[in-house]
C-alpha positions as a LaTeX table, in Angstrom:
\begin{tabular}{lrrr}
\hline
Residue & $x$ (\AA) & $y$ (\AA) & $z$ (\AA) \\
\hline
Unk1 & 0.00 & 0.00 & 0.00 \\
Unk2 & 1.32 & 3.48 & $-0.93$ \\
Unk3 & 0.97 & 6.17 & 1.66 \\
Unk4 & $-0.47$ & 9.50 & 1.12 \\
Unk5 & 3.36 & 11.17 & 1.35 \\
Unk6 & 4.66 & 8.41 & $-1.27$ \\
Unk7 & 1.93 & 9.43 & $-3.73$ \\
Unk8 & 2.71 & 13.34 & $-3.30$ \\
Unk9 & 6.46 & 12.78 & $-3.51$ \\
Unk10 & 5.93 & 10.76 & $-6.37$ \\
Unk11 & 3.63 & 13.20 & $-8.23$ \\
Unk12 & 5.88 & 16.09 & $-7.24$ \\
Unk13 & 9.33 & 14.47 & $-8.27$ \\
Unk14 & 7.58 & 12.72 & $-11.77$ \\
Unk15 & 6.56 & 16.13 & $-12.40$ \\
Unk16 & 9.89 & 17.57 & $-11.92$ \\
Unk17 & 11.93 & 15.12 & $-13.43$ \\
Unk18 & 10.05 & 14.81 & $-16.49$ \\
Unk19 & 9.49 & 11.44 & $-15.81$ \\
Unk20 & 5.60 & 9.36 & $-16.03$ \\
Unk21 & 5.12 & 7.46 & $-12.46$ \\
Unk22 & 5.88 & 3.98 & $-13.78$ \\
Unk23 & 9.09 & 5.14 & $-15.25$ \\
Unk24 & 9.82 & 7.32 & $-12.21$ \\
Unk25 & 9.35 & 3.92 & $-9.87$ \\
Unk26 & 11.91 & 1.90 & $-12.47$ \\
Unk27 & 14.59 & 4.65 & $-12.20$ \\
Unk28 & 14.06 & 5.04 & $-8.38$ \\
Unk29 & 14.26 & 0.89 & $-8.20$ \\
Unk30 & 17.51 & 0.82 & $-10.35$ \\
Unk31 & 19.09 & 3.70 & $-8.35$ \\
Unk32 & 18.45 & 1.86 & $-5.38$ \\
Unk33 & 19.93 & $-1.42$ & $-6.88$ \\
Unk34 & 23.03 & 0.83 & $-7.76$ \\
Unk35 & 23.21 & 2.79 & $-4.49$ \\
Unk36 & 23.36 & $-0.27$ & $-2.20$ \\
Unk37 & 26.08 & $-2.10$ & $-4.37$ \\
Unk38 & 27.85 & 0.93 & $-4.34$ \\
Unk39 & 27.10 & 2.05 & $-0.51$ \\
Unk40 & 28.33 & $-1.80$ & 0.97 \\
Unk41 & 30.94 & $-3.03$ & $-1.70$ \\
Unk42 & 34.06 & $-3.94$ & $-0.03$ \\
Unk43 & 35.90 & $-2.99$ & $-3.45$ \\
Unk44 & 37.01 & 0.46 & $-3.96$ \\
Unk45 & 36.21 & 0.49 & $-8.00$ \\
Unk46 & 33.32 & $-1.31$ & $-7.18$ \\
Unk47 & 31.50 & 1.51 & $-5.03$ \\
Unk48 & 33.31 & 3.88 & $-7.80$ \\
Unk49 & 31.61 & 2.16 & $-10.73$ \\
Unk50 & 28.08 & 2.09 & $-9.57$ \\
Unk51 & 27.58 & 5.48 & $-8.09$ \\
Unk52 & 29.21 & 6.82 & $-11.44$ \\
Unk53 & 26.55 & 4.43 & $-13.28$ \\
Unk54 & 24.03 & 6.57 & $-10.91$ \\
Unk55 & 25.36 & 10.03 & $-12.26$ \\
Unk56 & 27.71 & 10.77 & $-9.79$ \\
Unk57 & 30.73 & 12.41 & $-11.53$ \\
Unk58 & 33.62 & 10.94 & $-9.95$ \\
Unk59 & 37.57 & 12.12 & $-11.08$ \\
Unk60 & 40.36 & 9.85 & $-11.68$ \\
Unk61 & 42.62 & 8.25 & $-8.93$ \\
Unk62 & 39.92 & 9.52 & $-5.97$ \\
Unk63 & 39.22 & 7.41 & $-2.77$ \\
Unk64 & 35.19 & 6.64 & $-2.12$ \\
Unk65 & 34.74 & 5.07 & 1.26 \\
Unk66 & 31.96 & 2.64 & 1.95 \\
Unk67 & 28.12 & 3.92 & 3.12 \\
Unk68 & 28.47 & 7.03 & 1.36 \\
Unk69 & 24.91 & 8.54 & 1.18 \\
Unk70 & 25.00 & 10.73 & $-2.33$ \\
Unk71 & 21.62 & 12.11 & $-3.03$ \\
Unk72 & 19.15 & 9.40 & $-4.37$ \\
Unk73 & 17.06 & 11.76 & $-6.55$ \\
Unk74 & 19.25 & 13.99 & $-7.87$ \\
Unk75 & 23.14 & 12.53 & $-8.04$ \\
Unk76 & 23.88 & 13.73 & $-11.11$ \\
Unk77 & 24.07 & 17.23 & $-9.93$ \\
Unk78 & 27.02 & 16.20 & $-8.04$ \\
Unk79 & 30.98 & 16.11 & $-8.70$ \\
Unk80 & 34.18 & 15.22 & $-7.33$ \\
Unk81 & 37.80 & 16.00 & $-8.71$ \\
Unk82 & 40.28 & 13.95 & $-9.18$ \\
Unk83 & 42.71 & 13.09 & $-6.38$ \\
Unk84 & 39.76 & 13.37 & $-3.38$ \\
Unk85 & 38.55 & 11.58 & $-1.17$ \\
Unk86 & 35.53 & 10.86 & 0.89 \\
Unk87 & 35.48 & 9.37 & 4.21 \\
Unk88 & 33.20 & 6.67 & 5.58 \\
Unk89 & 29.44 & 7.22 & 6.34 \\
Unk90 & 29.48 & 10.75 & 4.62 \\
Unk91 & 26.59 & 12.32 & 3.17 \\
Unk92 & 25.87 & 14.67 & $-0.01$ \\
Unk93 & 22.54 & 16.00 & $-0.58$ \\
Unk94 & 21.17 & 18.33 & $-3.38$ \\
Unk95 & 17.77 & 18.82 & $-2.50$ \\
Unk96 & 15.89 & 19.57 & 0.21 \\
Unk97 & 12.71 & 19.79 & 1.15 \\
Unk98 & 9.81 & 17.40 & 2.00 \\
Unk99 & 6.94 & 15.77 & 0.48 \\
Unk100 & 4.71 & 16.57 & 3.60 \\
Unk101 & 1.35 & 18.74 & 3.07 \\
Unk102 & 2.10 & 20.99 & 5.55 \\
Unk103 & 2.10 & 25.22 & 5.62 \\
Unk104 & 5.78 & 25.10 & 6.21 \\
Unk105 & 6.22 & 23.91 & 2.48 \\
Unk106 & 5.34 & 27.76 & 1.85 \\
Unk107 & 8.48 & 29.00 & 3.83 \\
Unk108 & 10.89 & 26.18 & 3.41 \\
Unk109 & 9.98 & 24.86 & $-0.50$ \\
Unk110 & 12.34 & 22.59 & $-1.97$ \\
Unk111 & 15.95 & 23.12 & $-3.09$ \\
Unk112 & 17.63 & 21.95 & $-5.86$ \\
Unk113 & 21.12 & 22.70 & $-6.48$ \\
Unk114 & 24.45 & 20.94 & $-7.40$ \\
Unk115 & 27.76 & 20.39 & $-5.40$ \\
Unk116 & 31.03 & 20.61 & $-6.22$ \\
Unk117 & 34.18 & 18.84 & $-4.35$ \\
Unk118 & 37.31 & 20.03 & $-6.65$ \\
Unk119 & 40.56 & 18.30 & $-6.59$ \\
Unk120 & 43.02 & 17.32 & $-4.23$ \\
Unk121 & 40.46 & 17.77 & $-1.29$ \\
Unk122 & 40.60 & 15.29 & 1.50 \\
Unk123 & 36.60 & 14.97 & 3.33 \\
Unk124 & 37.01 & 12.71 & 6.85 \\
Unk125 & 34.20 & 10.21 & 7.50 \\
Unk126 & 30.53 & 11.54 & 8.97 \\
Unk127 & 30.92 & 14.67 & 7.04 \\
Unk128 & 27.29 & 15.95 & 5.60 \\
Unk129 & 27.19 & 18.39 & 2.37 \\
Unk130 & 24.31 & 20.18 & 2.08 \\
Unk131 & 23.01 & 21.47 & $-1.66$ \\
Unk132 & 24.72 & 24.39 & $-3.49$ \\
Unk133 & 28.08 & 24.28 & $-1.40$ \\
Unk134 & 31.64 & 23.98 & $-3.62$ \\
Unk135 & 34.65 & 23.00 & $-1.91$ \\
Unk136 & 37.61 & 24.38 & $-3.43$ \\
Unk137 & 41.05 & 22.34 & $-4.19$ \\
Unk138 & 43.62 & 21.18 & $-1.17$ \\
Unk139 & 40.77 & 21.95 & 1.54 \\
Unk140 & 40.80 & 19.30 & 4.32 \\
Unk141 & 37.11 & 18.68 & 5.97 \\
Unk142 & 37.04 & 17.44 & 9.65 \\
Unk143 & 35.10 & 14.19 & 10.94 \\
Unk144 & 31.63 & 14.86 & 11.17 \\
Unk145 & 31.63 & 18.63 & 9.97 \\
Unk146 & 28.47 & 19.56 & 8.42 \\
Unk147 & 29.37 & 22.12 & 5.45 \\
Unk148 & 26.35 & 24.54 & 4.84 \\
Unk149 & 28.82 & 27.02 & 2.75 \\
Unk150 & 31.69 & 27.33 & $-0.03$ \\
Unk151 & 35.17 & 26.50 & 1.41 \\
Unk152 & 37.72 & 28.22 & $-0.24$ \\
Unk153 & 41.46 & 26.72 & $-1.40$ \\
Unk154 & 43.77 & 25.60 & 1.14 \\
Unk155 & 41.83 & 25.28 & 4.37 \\
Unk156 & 41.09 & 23.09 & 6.69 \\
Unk157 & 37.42 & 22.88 & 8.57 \\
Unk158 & 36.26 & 21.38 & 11.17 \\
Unk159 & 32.57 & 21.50 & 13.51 \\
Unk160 & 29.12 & 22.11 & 13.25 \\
Unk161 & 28.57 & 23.89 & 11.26 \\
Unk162 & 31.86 & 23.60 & 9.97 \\
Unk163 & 33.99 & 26.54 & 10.22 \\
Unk164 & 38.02 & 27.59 & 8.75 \\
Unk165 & 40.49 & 26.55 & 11.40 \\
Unk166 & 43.64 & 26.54 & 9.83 \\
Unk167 & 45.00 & 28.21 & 6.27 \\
Unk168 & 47.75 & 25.86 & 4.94 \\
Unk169 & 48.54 & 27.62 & 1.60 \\
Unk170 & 52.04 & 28.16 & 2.83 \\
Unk171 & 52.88 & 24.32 & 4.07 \\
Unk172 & 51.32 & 22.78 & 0.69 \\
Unk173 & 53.07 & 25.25 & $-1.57$ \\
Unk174 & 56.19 & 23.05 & $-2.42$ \\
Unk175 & 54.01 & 20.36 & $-3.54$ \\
Unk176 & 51.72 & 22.79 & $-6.33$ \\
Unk177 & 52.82 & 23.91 & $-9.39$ \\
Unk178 & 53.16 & 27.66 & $-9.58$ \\
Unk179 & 50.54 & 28.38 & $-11.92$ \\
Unk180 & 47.87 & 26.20 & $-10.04$ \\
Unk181 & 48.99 & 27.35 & $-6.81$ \\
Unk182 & 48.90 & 31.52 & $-7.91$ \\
Unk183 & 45.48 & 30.42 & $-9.73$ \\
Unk184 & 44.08 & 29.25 & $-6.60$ \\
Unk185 & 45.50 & 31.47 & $-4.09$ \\
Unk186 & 43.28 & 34.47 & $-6.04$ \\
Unk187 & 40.20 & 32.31 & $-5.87$ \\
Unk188 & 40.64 & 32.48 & $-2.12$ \\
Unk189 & 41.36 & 36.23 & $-1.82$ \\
Unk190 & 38.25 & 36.75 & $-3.88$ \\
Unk191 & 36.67 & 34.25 & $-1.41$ \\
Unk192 & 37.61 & 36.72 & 1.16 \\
Unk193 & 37.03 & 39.94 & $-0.37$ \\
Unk194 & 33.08 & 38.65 & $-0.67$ \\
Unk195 & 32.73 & 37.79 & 2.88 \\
Unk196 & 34.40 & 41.95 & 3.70 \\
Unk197 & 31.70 & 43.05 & 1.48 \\
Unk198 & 28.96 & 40.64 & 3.03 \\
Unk199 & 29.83 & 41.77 & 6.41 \\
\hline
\end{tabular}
């Protein structure tokens, strides 16, 4: 028996996808197939394969733990670079919102957007990504952070909600090319010259 909430999130996501209910149900069935291969394989290309086959864009040569939880409806709008990796038990999301009929819908409707984890960027297990952040190349993301915003190159965050502890452009410059490294360095002083402006 379907619910009342199944039949409104179906209606609602068929509609938005594009997609009739019976072919919204098959996708939904063979995500699921692909998610839990992916989510409890004990082989690294395994858990690589299937939640690329699901849409995730994955980058060469990056680490995907086991039990990652990328979004189930919409993991195509996500990305990670090449050289990454993702801890254990993390989770991506790029929606939100609920398939409740309730007033709040009015001031919290849902949110679609994509997320981006560049290269080079190391994410510690228990980590949750909420939709529309980016996390910029050589940033290192604490166990169990929860990153609501963009991180910018070269930092290191940690808590909830996670916040810029430490700055290690200087210690990880020997191991960047120039070009990169200059390249990257202005993406974080524009990172910071928005927040003056914001403030």
């Amino acid at each position: 028996m379907i619910s009342e909430i199944e039949k409104r999130a179906l209606k609602d996501w068929s509609k938005k996808l594009g997609k009739n209910k019976f072919s919204l149900i098959f996708w939904m069935l063979k995500n699921f197939i692909y998610e839990s291969i992916a989510t409890t394989s004990p082989v690294h290309s395994m858990r690589v394969s299937f939640h690329r086959k699901r849409g995730v864009k994955i980058g060469d040569d990056t680490y995907i733990g086991k039990q990652i939880a990328f979004d189930r409806i919409h993991p195509e709008l996500i990305s990670v670079g090449s050289h990454s990796c993702i801890g254990e038990r993390s989770f991506i999301t790029t929606h939100q919102g609920f398939p409740m009929n309730t007033p709040l819908k009015n001031l919290y409707p849902i949110k679609t957007a994509g997320v981006e984890i560049c290269d080079n960027v190391m994410i510690y297990p228990n980590v949750t990504i909420v939709a529309g952040v980016k996390i910029w190349d050589f940033s290192v993301i604490g166990v169990g952070s929860i990153i609501l915003n963009e991180i910018p190159p070269f930092s290191v965050v940690a808590g909830v909600p996670g916040k810029i502890v430490k700055d290690i452009s200087e210690k990880i410059r020997p191991y960047i090319d120039n070009e990169e490294y200059e390249r990257l360095m202005e993406v974080r002083n524009n990172y910071y010259k928005r927040k003056e402006n914001v403030s």
